[in-house]
C-alpha positions in Angstrom: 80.1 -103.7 48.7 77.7 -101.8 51.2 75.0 -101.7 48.8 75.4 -105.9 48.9 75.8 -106.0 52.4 72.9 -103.6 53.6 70.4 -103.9 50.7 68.0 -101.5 52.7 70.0 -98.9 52.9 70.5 -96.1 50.3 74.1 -95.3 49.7 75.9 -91.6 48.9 79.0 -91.3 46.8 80.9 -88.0 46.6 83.7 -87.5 44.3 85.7 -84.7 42.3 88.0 -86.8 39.7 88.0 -89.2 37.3 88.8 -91.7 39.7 85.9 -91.2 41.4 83.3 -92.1 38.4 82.9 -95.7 38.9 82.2 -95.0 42.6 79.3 -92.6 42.3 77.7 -94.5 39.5 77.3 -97.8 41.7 75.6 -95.6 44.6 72.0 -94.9 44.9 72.6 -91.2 44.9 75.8 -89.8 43.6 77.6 -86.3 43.9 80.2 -84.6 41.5 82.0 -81.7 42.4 83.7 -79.8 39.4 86.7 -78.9 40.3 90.4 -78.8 39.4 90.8 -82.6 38.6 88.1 -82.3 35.7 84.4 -82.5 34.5 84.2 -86.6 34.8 82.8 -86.8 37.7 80.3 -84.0 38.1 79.1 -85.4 34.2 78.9 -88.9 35.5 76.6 -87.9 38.8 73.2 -87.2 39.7 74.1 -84.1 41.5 76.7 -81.6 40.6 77.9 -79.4 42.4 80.8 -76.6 42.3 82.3 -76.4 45.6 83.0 -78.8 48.2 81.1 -76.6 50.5 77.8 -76.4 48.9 77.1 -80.3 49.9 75.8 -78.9 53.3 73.6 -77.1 51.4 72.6 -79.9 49.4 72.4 -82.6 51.9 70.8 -80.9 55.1 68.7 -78.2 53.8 67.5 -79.2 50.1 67.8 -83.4 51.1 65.7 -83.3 53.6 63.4 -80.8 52.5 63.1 -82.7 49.3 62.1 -85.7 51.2 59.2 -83.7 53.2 57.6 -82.2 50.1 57.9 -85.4 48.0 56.1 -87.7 50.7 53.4 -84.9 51.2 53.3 -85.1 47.0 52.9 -88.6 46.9 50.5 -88.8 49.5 48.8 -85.9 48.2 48.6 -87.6 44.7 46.4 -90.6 46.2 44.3 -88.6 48.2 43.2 -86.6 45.4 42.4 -89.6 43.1 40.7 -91.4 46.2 38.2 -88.2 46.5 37.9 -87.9 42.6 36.7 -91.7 42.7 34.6 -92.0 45.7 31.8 -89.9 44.9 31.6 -91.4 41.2 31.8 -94.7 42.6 29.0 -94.2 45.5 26.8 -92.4 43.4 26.8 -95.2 40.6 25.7 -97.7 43.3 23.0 -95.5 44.0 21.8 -95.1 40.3 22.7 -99.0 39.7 25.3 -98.2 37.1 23.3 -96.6 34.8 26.2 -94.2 33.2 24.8 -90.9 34.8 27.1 -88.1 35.3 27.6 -87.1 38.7 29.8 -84.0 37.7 29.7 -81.5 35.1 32.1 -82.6 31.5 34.2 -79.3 32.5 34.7 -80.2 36.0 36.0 -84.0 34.6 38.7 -82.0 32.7 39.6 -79.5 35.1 39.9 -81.3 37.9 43.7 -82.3 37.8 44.9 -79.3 36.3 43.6 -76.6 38.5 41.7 -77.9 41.7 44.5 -80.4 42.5 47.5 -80.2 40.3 48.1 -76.1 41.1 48.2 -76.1 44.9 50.7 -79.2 45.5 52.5 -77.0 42.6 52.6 -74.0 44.3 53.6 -76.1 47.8 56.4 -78.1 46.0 58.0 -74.2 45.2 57.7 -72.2 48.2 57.2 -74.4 51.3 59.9 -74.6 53.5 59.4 -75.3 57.0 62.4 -73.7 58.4 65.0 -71.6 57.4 68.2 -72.2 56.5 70.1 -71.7 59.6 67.6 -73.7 61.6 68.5 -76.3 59.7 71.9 -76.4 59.7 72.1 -75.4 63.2 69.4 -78.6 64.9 70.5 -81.5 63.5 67.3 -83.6 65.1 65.4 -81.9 62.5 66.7 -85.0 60.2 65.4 -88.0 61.8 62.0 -87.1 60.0 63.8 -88.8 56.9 65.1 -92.1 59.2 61.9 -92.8 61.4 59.6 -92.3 58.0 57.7 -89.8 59.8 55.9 -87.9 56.8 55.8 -91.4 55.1 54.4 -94.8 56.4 51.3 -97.1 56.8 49.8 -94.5 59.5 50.2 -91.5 57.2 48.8 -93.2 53.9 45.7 -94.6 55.1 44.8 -91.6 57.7 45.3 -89.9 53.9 42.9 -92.1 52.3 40.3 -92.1 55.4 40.2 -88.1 55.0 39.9 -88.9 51.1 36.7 -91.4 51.6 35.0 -89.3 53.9 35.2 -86.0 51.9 34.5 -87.7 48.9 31.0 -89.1 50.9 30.0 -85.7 51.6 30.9 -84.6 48.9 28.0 -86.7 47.6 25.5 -86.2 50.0 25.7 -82.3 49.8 25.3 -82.5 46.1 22.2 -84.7 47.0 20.9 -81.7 49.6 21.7 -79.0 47.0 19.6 -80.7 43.9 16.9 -81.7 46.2 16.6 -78.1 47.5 16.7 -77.0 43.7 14.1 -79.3 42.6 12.0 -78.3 45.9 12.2 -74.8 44.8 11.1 -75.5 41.2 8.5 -77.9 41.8 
């Protein structure tokens, strides 16, 4: 019913029977605690849990946590493509399109794997911006999720702006660097 009346909104269901199955599958996100009255609802969830206690846990210091690193993943994720692109792109207007390589073969491979797919790895596991007592003792550390602060128009293209301008000089200092080496060989 609220997912018909508020269509915007993302709804929660938390249950710990049988009972309780038909409600968590018809939310967005839905929560199953094992417990005395059975497995069914923990199997029929998207999050289990053991005890009713551990959903503070779950909701205030993994939820919003999860939210922060995935809009800094996602945002992350176009950046990087934007400054793979941009140089290939800029430097095959300036050799008309002729098929030249701008980068090495192994850098072409390598270049998700270990220049851009390690670090947003390594920040997915160990960033956490506060502890855990901070953040379940300041609950206005949760509005970041409800005024989109990590994740809106602002933040994407300021992202892509950084993205273009690296990528240009990116390009123009591999310009200065094989001019310099041709200057020295010739």
């Amino acid at each position: 019913m609220i997912k018909t009346r508020l269509p915007d909104k993302s709804t929660l269901a938390i249950g710990d029977g049988a009972n309780d199955v038909s409600m968590i599958t018809a939310a967005h996100i839905g929560v199953g605690i094992s417990g005395l009255e059975g497995q069914q609802a923990s199997r029929a969830s998207d999050y289990s849990i053991g005890q009713f206690k551990m959903l503070k846990n779950l909701l205030f210091c993994h939820g919003r946590e999860a939210y922060r690193r995935n809009t800094y993943l996602i945002s992350y994720m176009f950046y990087k493509n934007v400054l793979y692109v941009i140089p290939i792109w800029m430097f095959g207007w300036y050799s008309f399109f002729s098929g030249t390589a701008i980068y090495n073969d192994i850098l072409y491979q390598c270049y998700n794997i270990f220049f851009t797919g390690a670090p947003i790895v390594w920040f997915a596991v160990f960033d956490w911006e506060h502890d855990k007592e901070t953040f379940l003792n300041d609950p206005s550390l949760y509005r970041i999720g409800l005024d989109d602060v990590f994740f809106n128009k602002t933040v994407f293209w300021r992202w892509f702006f950084y993205a273009v301008w690296q990528g240009t000089l990116l390009l123009f200092l591999a310009f200065i660097t094989i001019d310099g080496a041709e200057q020295l060989n010739g």
